[in-house]
MILO-368520 format. One record per atom (N, C-alpha, C): residue number from 0; atom name; x, y, z. Coordinates in steps of 0.05 Angstrom, whole numbers, plus 5000, padded with zeros to 4 digits. Layout:
<lobas>
+-----+------+------+-------+------+
: pos : site : east : north :   up :
+-----+------+------+-------+------+
: NUM :   CA :    X :     Y :    Z :
...
+-----+------+------+-------+------+
</lobas>
This chain:
<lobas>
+-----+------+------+-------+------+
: pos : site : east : north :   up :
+-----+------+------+-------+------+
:   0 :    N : 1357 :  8020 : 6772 :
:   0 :   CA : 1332 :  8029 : 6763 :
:   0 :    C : 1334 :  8036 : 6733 :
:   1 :    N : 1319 :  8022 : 6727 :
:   1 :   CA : 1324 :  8028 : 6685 :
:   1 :    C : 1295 :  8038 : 6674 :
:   2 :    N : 1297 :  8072 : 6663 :
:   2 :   CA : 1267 :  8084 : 6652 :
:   2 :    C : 1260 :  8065 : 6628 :
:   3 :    N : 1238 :  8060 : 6615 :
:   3 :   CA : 1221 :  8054 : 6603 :
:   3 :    C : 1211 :  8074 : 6577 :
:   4 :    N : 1204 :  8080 : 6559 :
:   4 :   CA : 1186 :  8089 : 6544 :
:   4 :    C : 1166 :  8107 : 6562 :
:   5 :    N : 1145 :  8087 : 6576 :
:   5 :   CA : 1123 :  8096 : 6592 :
:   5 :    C : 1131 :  8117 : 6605 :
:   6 :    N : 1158 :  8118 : 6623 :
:   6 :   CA : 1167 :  8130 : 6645 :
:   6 :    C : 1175 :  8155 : 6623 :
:   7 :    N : 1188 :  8152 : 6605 :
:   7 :   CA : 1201 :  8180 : 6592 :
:   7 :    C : 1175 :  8200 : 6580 :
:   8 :    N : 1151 :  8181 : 6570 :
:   8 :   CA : 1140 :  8200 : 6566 :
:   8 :    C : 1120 :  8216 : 6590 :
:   9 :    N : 1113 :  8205 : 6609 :
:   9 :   CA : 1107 :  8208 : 6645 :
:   9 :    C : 1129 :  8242 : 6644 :
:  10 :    N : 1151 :  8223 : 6640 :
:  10 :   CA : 1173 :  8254 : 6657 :
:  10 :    C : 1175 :  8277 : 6629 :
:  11 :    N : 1164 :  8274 : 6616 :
:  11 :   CA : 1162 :  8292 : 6595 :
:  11 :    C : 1137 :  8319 : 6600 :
:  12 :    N : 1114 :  8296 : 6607 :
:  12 :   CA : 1088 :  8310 : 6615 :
:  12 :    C : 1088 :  8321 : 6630 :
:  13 :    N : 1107 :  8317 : 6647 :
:  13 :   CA : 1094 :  8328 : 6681 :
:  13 :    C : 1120 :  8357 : 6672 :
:  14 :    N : 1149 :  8357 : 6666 :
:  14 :   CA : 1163 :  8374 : 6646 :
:  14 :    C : 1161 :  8388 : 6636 :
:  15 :    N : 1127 :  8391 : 6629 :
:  15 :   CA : 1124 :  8401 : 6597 :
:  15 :    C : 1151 :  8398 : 6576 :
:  16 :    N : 1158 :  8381 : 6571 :
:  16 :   CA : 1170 :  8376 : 6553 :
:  16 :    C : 1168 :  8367 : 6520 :
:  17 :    N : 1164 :  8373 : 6492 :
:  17 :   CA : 1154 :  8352 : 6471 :
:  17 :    C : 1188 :  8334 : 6466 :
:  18 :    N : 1177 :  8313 : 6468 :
:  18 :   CA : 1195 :  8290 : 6452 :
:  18 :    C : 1178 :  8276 : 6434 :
:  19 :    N : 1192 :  8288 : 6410 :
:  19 :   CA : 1177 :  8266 : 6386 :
:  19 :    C : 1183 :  8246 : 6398 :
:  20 :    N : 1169 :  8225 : 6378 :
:  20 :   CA : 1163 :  8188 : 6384 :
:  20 :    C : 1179 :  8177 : 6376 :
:  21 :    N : 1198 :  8195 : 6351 :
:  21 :   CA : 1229 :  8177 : 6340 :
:  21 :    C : 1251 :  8180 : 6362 :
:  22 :    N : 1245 :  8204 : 6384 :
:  22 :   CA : 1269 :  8213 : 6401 :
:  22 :    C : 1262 :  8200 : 6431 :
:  23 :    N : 1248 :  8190 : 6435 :
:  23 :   CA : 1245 :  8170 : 6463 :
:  23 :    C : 1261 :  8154 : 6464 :
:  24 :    N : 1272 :  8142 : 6444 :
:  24 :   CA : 1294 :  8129 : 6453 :
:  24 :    C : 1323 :  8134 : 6456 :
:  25 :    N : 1324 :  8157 : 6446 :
:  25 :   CA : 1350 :  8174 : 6445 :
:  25 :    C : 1342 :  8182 : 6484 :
:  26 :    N : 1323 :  8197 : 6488 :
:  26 :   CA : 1314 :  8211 : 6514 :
:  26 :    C : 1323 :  8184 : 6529 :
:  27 :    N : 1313 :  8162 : 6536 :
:  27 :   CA : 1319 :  8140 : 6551 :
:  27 :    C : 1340 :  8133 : 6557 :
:  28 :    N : 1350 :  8136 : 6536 :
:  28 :   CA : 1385 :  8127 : 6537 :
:  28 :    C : 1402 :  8148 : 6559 :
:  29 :    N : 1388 :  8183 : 6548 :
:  29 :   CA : 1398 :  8197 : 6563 :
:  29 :    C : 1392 :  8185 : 6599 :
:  30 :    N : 1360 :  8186 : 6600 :
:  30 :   CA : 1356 :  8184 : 6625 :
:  30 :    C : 1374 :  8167 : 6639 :
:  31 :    N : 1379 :  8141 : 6640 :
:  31 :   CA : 1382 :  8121 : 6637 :
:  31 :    C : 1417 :  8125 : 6651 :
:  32 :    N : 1429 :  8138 : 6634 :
:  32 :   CA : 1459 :  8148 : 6626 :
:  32 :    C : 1459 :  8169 : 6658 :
:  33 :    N : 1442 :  8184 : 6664 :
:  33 :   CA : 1441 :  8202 : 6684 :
:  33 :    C : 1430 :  8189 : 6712 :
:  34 :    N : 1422 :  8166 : 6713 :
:  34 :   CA : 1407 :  8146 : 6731 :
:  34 :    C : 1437 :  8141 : 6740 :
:  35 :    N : 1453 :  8128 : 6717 :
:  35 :   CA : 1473 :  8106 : 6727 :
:  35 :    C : 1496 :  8131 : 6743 :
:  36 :    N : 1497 :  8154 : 6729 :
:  36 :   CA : 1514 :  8168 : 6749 :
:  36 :    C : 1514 :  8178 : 6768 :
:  37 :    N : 1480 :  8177 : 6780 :
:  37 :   CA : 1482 :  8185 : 6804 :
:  37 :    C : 1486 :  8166 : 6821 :
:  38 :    N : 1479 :  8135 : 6816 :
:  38 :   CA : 1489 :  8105 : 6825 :
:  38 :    C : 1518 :  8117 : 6830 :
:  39 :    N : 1532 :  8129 : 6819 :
:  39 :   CA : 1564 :  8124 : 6821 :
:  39 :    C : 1571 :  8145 : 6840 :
:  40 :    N : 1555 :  8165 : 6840 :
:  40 :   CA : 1555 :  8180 : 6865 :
:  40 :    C : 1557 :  8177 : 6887 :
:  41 :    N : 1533 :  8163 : 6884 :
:  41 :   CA : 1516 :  8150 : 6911 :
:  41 :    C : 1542 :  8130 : 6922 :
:  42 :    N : 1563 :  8122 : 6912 :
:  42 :   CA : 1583 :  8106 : 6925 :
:  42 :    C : 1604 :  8115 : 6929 :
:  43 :    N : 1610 :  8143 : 6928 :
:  43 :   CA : 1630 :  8156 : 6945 :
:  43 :    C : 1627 :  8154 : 6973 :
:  44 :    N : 1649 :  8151 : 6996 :
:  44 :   CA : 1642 :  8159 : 7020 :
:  44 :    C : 1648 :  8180 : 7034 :
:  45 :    N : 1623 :  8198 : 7039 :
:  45 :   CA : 1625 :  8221 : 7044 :
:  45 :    C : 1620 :  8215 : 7082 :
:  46 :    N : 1630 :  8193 : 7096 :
:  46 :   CA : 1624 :  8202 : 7126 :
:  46 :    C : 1636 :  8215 : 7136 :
:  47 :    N : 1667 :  8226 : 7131 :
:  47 :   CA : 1685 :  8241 : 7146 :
:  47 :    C : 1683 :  8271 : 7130 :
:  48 :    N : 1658 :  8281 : 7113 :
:  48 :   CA : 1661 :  8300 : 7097 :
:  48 :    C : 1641 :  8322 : 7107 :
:  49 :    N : 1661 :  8350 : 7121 :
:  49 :   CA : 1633 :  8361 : 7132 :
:  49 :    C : 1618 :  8371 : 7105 :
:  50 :    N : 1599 :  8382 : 7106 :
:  50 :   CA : 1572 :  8398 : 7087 :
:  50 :    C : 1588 :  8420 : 7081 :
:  51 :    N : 1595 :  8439 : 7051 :
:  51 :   CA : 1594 :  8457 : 7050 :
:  51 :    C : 1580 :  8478 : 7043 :
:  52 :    N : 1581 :  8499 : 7056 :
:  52 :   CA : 1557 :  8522 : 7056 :
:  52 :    C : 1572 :  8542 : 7023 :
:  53 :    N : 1597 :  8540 : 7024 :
:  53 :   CA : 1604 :  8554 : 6995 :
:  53 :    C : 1637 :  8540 : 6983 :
:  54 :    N : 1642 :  8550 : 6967 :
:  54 :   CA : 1666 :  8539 : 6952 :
:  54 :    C : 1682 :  8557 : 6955 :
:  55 :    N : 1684 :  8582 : 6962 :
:  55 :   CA : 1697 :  8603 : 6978 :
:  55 :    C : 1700 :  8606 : 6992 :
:  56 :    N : 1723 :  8613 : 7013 :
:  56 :   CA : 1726 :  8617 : 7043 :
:  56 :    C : 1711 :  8656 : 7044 :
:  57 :    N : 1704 :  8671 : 7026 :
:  57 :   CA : 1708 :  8704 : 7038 :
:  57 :    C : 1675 :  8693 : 7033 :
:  58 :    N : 1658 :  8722 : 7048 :
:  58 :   CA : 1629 :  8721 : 7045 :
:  58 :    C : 1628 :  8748 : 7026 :
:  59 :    N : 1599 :  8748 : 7017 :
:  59 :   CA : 1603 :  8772 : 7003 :
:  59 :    C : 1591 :  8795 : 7017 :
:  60 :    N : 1600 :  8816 : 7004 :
:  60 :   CA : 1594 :  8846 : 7022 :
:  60 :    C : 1564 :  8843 : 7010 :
:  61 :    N : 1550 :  8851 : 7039 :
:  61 :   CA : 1523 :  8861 : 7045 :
:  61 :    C : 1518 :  8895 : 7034 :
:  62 :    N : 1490 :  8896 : 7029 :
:  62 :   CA : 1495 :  8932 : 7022 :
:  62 :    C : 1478 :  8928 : 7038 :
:  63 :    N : 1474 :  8962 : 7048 :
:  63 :   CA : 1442 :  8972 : 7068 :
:  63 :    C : 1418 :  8966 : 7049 :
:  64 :    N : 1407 :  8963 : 7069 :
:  64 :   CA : 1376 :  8964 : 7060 :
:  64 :    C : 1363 :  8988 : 7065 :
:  65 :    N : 1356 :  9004 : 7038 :
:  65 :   CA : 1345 :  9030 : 7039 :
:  65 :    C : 1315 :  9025 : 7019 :
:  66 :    N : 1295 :  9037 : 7035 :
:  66 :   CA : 1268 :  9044 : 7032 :
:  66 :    C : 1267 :  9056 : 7013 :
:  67 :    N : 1251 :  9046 : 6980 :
:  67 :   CA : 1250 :  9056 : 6968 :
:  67 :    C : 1213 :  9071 : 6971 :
:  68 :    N : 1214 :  9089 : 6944 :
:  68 :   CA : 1183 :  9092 : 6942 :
:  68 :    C : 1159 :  9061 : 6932 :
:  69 :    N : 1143 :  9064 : 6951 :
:  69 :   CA : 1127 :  9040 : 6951 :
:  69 :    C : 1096 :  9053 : 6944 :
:  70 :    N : 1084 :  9025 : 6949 :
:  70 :   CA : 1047 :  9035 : 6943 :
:  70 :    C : 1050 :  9049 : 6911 :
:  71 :    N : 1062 :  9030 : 6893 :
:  71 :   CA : 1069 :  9040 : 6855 :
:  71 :    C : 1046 :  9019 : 6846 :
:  72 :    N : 1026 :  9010 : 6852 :
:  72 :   CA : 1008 :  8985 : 6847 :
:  72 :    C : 0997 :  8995 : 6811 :
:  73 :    N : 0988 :  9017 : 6808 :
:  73 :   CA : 0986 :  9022 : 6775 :
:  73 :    C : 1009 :  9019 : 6755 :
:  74 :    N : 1025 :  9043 : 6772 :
:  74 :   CA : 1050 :  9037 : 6755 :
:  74 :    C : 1058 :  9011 : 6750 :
:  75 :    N : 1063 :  8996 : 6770 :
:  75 :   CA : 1072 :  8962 : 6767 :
:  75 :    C : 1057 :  8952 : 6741 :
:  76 :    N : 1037 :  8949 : 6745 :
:  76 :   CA : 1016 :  8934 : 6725 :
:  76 :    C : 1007 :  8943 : 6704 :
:  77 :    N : 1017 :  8971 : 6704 :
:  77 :   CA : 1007 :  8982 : 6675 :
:  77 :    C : 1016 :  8970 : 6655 :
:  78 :    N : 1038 :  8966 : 6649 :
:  78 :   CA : 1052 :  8944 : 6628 :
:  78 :    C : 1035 :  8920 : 6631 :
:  79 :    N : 1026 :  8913 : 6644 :
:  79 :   CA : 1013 :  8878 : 6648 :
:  79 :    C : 0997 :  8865 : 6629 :
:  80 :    N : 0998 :  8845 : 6615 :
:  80 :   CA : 0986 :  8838 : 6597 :
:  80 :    C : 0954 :  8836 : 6605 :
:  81 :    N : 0955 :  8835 : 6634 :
:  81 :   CA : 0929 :  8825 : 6641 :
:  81 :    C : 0922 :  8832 : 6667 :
:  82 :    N : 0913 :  8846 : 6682 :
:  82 :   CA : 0906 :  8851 : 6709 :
:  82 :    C : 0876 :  8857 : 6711 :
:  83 :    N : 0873 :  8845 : 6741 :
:  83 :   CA : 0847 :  8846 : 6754 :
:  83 :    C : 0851 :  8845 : 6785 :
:  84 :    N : 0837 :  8863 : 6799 :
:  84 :   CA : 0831 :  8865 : 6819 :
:  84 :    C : 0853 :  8876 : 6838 :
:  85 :    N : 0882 :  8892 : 6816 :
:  85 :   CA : 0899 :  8898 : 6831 :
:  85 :    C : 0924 :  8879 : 6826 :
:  86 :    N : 0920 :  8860 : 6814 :
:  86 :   CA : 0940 :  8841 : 6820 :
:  86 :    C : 0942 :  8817 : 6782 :
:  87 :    N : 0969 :  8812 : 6779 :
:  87 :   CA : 0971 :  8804 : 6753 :
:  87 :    C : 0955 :  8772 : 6748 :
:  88 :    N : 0946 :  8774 : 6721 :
:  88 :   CA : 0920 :  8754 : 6719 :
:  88 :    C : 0950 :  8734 : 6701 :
:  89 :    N : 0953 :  8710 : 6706 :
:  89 :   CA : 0965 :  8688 : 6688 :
:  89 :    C : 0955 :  8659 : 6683 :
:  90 :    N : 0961 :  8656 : 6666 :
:  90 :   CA : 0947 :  8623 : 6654 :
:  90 :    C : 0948 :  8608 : 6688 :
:  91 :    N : 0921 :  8588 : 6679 :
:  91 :   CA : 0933 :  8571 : 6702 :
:  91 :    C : 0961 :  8548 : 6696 :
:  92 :    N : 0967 :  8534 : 6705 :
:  92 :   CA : 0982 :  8522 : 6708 :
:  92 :    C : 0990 :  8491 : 6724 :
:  93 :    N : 0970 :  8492 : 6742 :
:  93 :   CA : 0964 :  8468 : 6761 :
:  93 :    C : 0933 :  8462 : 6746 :
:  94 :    N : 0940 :  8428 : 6745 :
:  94 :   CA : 0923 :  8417 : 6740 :
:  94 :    C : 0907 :  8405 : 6756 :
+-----+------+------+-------+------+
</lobas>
């Protein structure tokens, strides 16, 4: 699978990313460069390999769970750049 121009600027937008128009081809090359190594991945054989859950054999120590003071809804938001109705107001984001 080889990205395109079209495709880099596609995965830029959806990214929010800016890539000037002189650096799309620098970005492609990257993409491109990161495509082919997961190809090389993808050809290890992992059937005799169980899943690992960590890279450590010890787990880590748990602490208690202690109840702090709750129901702080002003306090929380007083700092807030923006609140309404109780709850923090932010740009949208989905288009």
């Amino acid at each position: 699978m080889a990205i395109d121009n079209e495709t880099v600027k596609r995965i830029a937008f959806l990214s929010r990313l800016k890539i000037d128009e002189d650096k799309i081809d620098n970005a492609k090359i990257e993409f491109n460069n990161i495509l082919n190594w997961i190809e090389q991945l993808n050809e290890v054989n992992t059937d005799n390999v169980e899943p690992l859950e960590a890279v450590n054999e010890f787990n880590l120590p748990l602490r208690e769970d202690n109840v702090t003071a709750g129901n702080q809804r002003e306090a929380v938001l007083f700092n807030a750049p923006d609140a309404e109705y109780g709850y923090f107001v932010v740009p949208k984001v989905v288009e």
